[in-house]
C-alpha positions in Angstrom: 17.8 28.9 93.1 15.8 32.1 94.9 16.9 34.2 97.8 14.0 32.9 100.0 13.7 35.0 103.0 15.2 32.6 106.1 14.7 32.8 109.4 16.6 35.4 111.3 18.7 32.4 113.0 19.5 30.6 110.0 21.1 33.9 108.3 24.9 33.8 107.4 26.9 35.0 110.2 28.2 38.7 109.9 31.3 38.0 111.5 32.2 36.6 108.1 34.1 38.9 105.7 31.9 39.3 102.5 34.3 37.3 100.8 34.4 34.5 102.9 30.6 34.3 103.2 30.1 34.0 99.5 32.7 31.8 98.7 32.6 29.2 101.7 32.7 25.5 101.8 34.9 22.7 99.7 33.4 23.4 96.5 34.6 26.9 96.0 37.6 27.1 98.3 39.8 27.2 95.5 38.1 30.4 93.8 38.0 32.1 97.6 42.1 31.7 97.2 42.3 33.4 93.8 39.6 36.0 94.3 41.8 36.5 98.0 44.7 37.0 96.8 43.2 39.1 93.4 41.6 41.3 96.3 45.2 41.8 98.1 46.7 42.9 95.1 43.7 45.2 94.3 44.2 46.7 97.8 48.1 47.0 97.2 46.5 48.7 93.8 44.3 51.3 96.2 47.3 52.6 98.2 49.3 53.2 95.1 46.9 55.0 93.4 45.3 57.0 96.1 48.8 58.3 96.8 48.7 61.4 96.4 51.8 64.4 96.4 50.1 67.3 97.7 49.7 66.4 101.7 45.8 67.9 101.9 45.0 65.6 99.0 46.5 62.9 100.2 44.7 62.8 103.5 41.1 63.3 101.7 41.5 60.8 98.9 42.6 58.3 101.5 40.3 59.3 104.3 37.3 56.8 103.1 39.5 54.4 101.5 41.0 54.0 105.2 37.9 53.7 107.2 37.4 50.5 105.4 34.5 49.0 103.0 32.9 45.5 101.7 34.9 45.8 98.4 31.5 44.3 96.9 32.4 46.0 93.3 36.2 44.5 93.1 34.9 41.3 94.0 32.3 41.1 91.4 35.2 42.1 88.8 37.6 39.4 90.1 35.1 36.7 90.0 33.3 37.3 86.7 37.0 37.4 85.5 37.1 33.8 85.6 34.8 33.3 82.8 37.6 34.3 80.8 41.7 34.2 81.4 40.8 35.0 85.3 42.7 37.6 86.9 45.0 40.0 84.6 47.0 43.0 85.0 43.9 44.8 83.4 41.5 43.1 85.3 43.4 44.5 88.8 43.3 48.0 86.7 39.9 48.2 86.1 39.0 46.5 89.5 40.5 49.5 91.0 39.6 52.5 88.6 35.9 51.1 89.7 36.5 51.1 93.1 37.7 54.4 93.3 34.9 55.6 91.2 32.6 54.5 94.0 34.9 56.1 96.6 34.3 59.7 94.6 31.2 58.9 94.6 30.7 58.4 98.3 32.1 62.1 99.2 29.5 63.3 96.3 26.4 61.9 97.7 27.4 62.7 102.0 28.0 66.2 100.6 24.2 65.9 98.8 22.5 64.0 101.7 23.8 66.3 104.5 25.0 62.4 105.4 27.1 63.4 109.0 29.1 59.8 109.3 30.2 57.5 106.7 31.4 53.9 107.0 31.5 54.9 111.1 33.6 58.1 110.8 32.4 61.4 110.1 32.1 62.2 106.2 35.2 64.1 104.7 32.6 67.3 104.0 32.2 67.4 108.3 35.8 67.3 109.0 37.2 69.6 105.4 33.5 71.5 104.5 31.7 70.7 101.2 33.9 72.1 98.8 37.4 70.2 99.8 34.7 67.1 99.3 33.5 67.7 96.5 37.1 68.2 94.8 38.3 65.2 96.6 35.8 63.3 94.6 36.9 64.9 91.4 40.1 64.2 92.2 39.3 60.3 92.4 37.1 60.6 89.1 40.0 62.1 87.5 42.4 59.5 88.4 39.9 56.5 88.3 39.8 57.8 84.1 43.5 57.8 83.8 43.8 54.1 85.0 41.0 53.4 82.4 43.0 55.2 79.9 45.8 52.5 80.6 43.6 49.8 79.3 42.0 51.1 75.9 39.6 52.5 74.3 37.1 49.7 75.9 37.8 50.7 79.4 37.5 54.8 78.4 34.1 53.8 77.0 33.0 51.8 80.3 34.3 54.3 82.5 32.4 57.5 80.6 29.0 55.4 80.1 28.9 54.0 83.9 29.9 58.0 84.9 27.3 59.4 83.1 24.6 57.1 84.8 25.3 57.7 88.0 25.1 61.8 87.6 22.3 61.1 85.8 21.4 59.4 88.6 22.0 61.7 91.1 20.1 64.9 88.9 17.1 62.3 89.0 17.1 62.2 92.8 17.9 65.5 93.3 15.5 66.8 91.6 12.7 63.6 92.3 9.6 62.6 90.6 7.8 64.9 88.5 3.9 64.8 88.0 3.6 62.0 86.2 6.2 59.8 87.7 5.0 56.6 89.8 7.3 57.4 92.7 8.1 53.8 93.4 8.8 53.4 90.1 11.1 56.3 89.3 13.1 55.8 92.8 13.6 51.9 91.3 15.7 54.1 88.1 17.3 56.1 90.6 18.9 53.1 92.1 19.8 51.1 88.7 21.7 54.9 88.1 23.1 55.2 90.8 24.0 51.8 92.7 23.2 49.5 90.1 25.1 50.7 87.2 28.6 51.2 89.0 28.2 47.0 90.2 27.1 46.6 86.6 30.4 47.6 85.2 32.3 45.7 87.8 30.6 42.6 86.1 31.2 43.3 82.7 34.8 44.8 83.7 35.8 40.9 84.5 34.3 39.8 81.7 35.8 42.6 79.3 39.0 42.7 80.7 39.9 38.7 81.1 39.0 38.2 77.2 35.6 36.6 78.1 32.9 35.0 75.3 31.4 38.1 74.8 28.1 36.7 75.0 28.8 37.1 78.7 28.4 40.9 78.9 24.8 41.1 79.1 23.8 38.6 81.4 26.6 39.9 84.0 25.5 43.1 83.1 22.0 42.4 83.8 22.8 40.9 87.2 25.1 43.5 88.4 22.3 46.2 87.7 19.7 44.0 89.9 21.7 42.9 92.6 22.6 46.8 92.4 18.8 47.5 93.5 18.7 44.7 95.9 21.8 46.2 97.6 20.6 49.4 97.9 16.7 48.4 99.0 18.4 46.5 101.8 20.5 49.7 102.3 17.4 51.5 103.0 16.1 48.9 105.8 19.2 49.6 107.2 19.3 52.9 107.4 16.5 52.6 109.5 18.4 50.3 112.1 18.6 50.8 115.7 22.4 49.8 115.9 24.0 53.1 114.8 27.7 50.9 116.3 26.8 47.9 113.4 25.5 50.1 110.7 28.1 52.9 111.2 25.4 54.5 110.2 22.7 57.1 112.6 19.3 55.7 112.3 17.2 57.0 109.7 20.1 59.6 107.9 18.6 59.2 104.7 15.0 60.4 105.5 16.2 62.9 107.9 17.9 65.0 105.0 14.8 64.8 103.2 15.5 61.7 100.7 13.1 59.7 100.1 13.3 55.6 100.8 11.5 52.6 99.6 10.0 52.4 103.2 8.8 55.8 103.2 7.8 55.6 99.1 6.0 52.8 99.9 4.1 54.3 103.4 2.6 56.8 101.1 0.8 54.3 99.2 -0.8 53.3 102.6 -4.2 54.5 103.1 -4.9 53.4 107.0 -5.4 56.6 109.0 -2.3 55.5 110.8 0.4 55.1 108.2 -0.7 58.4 106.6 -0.7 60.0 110.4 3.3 58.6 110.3 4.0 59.8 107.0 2.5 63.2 107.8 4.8 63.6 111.1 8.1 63.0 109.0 7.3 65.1 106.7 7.0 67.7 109.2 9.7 67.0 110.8 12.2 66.6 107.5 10.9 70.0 107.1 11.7 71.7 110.6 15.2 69.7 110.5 15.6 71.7 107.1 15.2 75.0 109.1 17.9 74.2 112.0 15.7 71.8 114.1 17.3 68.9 116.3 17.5 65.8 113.9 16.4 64.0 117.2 12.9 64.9 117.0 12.3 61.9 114.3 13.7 59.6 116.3 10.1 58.2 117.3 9.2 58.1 113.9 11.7 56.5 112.6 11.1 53.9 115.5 7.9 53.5 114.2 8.8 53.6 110.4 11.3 50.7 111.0 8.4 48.1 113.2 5.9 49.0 110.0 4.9 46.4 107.4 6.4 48.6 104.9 9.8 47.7 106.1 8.8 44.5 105.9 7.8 44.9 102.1 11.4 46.8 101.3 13.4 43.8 102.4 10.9 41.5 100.5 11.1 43.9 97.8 15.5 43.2 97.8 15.0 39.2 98.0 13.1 39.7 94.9 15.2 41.8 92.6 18.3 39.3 93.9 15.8 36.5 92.6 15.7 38.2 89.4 19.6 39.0 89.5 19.5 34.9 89.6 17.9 34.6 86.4 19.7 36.8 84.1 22.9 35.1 84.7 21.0 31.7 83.5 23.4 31.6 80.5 26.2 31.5 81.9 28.0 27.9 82.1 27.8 25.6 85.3 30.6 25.7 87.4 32.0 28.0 90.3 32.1 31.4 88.8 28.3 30.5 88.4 27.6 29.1 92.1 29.5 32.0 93.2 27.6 34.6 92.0 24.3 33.3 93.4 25.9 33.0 96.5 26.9 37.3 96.5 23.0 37.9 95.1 22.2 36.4 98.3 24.4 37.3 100.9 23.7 41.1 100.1 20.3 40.8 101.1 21.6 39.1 103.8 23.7 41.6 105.8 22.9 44.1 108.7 26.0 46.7 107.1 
């Protein structure tokens, strides 16, 4: 089964909670009450954990946690948990150590990116400054390791391997390609780093953690890393949205603060007088936003950027890698668990948030 592009009116209503959308109809409403409830207890899990004493702490750990999110990695970690004794107190554990890794991680990267709103709020580095961000993030590394630390040695290893990628990550696209690198290519790495290793884990957390065959890990490993990359490519089609309200995002952050895209990586490789007239005016105008100017004046690039073929290509781009995220979970037995997870590759190329 592939993620074939549909038709704009045939795509899964976004009124839908992710949940809902993956697991709907007869066949799987059973699995959409366990993963549910498995999803409330992670939740009840969240505001326990991000509890914090110390009242300036408390408000920053919480402060993204609180402004909502899809809950894409606990999900993944509930479902694959089914392949083995389902839903454990270890499971919920490392459900939500991984979920809190990806908060810290959030404040991390809106601190890197200059990123001025998160999730429709402003980012914790706008309302406490970079620093209280940055700790806040440490803070939920810190604590995401000691409910690791609860499960075993296993869990400690997960933890530390999936951390390491995504600073690795992070340094890559920080520092971006050197001569040498195929741009497309390298910025591909920096998304199995940095998105597609954290979803990675969430697989193989359900599978570790239930007492799964372990001749599970790899395929769900495999798939979280590509649906990881097919996430984040559609990310960057969205970023380039008109709807700031749906996105919660403003237009075009991403490129504005001078990181690169798939849409703009792949504009580059244009050779028409026109896309390299485009690329020319936003690098310009990354450049005069880096010495105080209005981020405004890319708005009509980024217009024009989001209505070119290149766009186009990104989104095809995400359909693909979910295609692939498809295959790699090929041995894994008929049933729900199975159905289920080619119903997420698909709905996360089919979003507009």
């Amino acid at each position: 089964m592939t993620a074939s592009l549909p038709a704009s009116g045939a795509r899964l209503s976004a009124q839908l909670g992710l949940t809902e959308r993956v697991l709907a109809g007869p066949r799987l409403r059973k699995l959409l009450g366990i993963v549910e409830d498995g999803l409330d207890t992670v939740e009840q899990s969240l505001a326990r954990e991000l509890k914090v004493t110390d009242a300036l702490a408390d408000a920053t750990t919480r402060y993204l946690y609180e402004a909502g999110g899809k809950r894409v990695r606990p999900m993944l970690t509930l479902l694959t948990a089914q392949l083995g004794r389902g839903i454990t107190d270890h499971v919920i554990a490392g459900a939500t150590a991984l979920e809190m890794t990806h908060l810290g991680s959030l404040y991390h990267d809106d601190v890197m990116d200059g990123a001025d709103v998160r999730r429709g709020v402003p980012s914790a580095h706008a309302v406490w400054g970079n620093n209280v961000a940055i700790l806040t993030g440490d803070l939920l590394f810190s604590r995401a390791s000691q409910l690791m630390a609860q499960i075993g040695e296993r869990a400690i290893r997960l933890q530390a391997d999936t951390f390491e990628r995504l600073v690795l990550g992070q340094m890559h696209e920080t520092v971006g390609a050197q001569a040498g690198d195929d741009p497309v290519e390298f910025y591909l790495q920096v998304l199995a780093d940095k998105t597609g290793s954290l979803i990675a884990a969430s697989a193989q957390a359900g599978v570790l953690f239930s007492d799964a065959p372990d001749e599970y890990v790899q395929p769900v490993l495999e798939y979280g890393e590509k649906v990881g990359i097919a996430f984040q490519l559609l990310d960057d089609v969205i970023d380039l949205s008109a709807d700031a309200a749906e996105t919660g995002k403003v237009p075009g952050t991403d490129l504005r603060a001078g990181v690169p895209t798939m849409p703009y990586l792949l504009l580059g490789r244009e050779s028409d007088a026109a896309s390299q007239g485009l690329k020319a005016a936003i690098d310009d105008g990354v450049a005069r936003i880096a010495d105080g100017a209005d981020p405004a004046i890319l708005d009509g690039a980024m217009a024009q950027l989001r209505d070119h073929d290149v766009t186009e290509q990104t989104r095809r781009q995400a359909y693909e890698w979910a295609d692939a995220a498809v295959a790699a979970i090929d041995p894994l037995p008929d049933g729900v668990v199975h159905d289920a997870l080619v119903r997420l590759s698909h709905v996360i190329v089919d979003r507009s948030s």
